[in-house]
C-alpha positions as CSV (number, residue, x, y, z in Angstrom):
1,X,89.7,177.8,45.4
2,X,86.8,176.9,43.1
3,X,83.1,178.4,42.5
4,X,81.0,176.9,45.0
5,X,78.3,176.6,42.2
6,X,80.2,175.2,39.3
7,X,82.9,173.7,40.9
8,X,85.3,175.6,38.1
9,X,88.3,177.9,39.1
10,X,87.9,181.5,39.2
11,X,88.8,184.3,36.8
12,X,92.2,185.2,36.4
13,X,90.9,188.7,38.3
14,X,88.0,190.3,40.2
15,X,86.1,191.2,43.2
16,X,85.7,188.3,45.7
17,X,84.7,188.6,49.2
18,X,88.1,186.8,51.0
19,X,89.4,185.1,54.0
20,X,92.1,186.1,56.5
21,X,94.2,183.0,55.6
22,X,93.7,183.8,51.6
23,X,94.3,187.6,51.7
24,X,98.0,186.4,54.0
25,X,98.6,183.7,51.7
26,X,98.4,185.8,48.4
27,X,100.9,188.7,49.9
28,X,103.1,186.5,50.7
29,X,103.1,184.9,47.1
30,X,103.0,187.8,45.5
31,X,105.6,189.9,47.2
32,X,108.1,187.2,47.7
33,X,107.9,187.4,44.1
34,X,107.6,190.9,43.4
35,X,109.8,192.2,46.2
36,X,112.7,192.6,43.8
37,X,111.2,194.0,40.8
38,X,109.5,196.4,42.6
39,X,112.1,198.1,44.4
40,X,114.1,198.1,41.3
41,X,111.4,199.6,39.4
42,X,110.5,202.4,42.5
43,X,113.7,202.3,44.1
44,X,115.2,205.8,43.1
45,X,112.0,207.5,44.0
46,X,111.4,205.9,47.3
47,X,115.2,206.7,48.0
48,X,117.0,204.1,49.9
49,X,116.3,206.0,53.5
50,X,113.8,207.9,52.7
51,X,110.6,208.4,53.9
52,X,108.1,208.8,50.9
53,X,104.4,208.3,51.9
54,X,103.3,208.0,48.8
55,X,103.2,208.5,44.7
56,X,102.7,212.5,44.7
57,X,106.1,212.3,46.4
58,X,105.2,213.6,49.8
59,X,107.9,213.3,52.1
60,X,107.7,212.9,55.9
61,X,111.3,215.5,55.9
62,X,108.3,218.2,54.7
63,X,105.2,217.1,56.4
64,X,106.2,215.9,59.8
65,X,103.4,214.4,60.4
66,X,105.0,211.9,62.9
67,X,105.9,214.8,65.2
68,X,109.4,214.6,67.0
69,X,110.6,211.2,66.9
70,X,114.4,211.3,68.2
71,X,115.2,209.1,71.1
72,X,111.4,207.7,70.5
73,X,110.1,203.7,69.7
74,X,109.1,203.9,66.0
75,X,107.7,200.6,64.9
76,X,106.9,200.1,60.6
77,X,103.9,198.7,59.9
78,X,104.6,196.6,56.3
79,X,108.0,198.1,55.6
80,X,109.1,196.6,52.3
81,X,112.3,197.5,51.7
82,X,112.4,199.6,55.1
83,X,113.6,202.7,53.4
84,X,111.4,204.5,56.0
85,X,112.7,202.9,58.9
86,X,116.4,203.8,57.7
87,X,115.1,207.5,57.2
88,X,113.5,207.5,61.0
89,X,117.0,205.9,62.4
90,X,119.1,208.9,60.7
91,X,116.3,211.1,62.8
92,X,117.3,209.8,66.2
93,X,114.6,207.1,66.8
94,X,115.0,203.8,67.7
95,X,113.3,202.0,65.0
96,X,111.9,198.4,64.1
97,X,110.6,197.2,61.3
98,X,108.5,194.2,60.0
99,X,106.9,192.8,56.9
100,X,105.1,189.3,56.0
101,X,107.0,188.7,52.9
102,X,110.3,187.5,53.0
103,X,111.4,188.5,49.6
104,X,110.5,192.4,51.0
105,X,113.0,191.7,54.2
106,X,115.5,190.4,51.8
107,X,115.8,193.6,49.8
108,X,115.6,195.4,52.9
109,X,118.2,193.6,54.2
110,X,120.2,194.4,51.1
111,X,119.6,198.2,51.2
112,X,121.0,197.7,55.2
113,X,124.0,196.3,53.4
114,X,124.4,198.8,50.7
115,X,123.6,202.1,53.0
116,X,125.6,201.1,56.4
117,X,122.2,201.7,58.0
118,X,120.8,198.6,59.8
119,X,117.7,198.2,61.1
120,X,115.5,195.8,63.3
121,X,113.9,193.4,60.9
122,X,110.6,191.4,62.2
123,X,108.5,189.0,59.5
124,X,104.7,189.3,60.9
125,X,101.4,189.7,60.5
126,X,100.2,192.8,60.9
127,X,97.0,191.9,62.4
128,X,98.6,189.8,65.1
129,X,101.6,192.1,66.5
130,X,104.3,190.3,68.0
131,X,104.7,193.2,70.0
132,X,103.7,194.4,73.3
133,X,101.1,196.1,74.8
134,X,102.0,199.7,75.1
135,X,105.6,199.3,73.6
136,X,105.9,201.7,71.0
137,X,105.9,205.7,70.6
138,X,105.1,205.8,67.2
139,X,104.0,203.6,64.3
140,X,104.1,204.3,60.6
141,X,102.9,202.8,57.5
142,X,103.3,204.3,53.9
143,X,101.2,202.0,51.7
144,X,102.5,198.8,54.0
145,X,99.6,195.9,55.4
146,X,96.6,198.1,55.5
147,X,95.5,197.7,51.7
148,X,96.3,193.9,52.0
149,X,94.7,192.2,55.0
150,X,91.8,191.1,54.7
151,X,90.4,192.7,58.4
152,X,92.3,196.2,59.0
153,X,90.0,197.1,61.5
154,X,92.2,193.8,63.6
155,X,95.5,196.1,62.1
156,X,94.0,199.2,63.8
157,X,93.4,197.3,66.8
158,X,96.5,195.9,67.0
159,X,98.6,199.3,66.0
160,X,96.4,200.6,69.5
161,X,97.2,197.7,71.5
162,X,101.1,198.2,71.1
163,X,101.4,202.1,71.1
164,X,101.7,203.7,74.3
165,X,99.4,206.4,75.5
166,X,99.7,209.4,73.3
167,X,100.9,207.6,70.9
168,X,100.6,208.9,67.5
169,X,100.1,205.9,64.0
170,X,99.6,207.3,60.7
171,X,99.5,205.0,58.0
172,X,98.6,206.1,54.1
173,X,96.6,203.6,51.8
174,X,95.0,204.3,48.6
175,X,92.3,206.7,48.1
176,X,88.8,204.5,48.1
177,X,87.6,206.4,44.9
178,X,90.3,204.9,42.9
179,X,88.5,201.7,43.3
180,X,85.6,203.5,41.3
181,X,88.3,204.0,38.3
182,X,90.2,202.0,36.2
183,X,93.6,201.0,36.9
184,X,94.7,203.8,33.9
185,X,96.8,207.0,34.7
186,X,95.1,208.9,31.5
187,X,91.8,210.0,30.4
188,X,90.6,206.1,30.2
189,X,91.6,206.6,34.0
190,X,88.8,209.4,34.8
191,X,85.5,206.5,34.1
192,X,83.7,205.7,37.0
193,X,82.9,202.1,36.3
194,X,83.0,200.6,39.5
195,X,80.8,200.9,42.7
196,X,82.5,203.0,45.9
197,X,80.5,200.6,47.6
198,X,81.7,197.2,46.7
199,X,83.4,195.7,49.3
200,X,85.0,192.8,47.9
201,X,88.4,192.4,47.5
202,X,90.1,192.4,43.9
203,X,91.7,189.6,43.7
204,X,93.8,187.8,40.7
205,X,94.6,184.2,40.4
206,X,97.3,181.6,38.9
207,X,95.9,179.1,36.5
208,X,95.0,176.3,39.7
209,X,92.8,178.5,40.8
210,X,94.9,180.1,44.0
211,X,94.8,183.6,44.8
212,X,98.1,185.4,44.2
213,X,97.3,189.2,45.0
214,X,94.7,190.8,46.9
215,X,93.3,194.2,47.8
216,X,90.8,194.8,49.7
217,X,88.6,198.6,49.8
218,X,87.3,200.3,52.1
219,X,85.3,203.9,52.3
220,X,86.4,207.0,53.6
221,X,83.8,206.2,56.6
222,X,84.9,202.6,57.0
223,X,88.1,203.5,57.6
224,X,87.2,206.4,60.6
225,X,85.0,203.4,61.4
226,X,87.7,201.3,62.0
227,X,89.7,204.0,63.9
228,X,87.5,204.7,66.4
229,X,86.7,201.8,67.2
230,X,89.8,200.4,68.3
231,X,90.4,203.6,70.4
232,X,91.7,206.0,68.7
233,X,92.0,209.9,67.7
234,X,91.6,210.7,64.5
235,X,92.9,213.9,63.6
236,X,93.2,214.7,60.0
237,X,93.2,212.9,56.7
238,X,95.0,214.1,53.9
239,X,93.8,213.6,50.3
240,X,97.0,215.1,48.2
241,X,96.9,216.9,45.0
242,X,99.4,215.8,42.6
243,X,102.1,218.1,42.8
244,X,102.7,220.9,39.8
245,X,105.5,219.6,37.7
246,X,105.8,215.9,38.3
247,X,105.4,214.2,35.1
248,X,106.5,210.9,36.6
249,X,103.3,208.0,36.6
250,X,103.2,205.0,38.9
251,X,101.3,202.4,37.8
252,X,97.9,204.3,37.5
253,X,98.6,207.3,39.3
254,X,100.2,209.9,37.4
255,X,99.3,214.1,36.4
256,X,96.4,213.7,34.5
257,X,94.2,211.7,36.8
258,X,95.9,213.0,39.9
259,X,94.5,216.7,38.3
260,X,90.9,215.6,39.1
261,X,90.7,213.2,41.9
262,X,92.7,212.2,44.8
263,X,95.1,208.5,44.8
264,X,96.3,208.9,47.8
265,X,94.6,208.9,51.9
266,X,96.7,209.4,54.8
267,X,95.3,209.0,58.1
268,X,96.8,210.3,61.0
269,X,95.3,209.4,64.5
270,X,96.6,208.8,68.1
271,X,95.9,207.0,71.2
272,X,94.7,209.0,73.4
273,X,97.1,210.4,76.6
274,X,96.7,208.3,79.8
275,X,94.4,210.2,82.5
């Protein structure tokens, strides 16, 4: 990847408009990479079947925001290292679970080893299911595919396509005002310096050039957008406080920041019941 103007490689980071093939070829890179230091690094508070939506700690055990889900399908949108889908198989659903990166199976595959508790394992693309239509009761994603793709409104579209009628998906994602902020969990953290409205992805590159992460943003109404248009019911989105008394930070979300805006969107939505 060059500038089409100067013919030089791009900056190490910044905000490019990107591809389908570049935004799958960068998770894959950088996850495959990643997979282990990250779970080593978040492991303890993600618990190893667990299922933690997001950095405030919110946990699905308190919110229920999947409804009932023993003796139902449950299918994992971007599950890492499938601590989720081990927490929804000790609930009584039957589960699978998929991911494009290959390093994030192979730690998954490693907690299956270390718990006893052994999921389904699928490596896909999230915005081409290898699923089918109207397969699933439920699907889930806490922070898995929907940041990273470069079209999520194909993800939503998809997640409709397999879920059966009144099926419930709720995925959470980061906040879209975060992209407004810098990536700082203290007071530096509270500048707006970046437009809510720029689309482009942030994206960082290796010294030939080739894009090794992406992220892509969307608004709050991009996102019910997106939702709608593939079929679906929204019916709340959640924008969580950080909780009184956790001290712990995550890269740059942590109790000072978290005191003023939110980090954190969850969107839950259904298909709607057959007629």
């Amino acid at each position: 990847m060059t500038d089409d103007v100067t013919g030089a490689p791009p900056p190490a980071y910044g905000y490019l408009d990107i591809d389908a093939d570049t935004a799958r070829s960068a998770s894959r890179i950088y996850w495959d990479d990643a997979a282990a230091e990250y779970q080593a690094e978040h492991g303890e508070f993600l618990g190893d079947s667990d299922f933690c939506w997001s950095p405030e700690g919110l946990r699905e055990s308190d919110l229920r925001l999947l409804g009932e889900v023993a003796g139902r399908t449950v299918l994992e949108v971007g599950c890492g290292g499938a601590q989720c889908a081990r927490w929804l198989r000790g609930q009584g659903a039957r589960v699978v679970a998929f991911d494009l990166s290959s390093g994030q199976l192979a730690q998954a595959r490693a907690y299956a080893a270390s718990t006893g508790v052994d999921v389904p394992l699928v490596q896909a693309d999230a915005m081409a299911l290898p699923f089918a239509d109207a397969s699933v009761d439920v699907a889930c994603s806490a922070f898995g595919a929907v940041p990273f793709v470069a079209d999520s409104a194909a993800v939503m579209r998809e997640v409709a396509r397999v879920l059966r009628p009144g099926g419930r998906w709720v995925f959470s994602t980061t906040h879209p005002f975060v992209w407004c902020l810098p990536d700082d969990p203290d007071d530096n953290g509270l500048r707006v310096y970046h437009s809510y409205f720029d689309r482009r992805a942030y994206t960082e590159h290796d010294d030939q050039g080739r894009a090794v992460y992406t992220e892509t943003h969307r608004t709050i109404g991009d996102r019910v957008r997106e939702i709608v248009a593939a079929g679906l019911v929204l019916h709340d989105i959640i924008e969580p406080e950080w909780p009184a008394g956790q001290d712990r930070t995550w890269g740059q979300w942590g109790p000072r920041r978290g005191e003023y805006v939110p980090s954190t969107s969850i969107f839950v939505t259904s298909r709607p019941p057959a007629r």
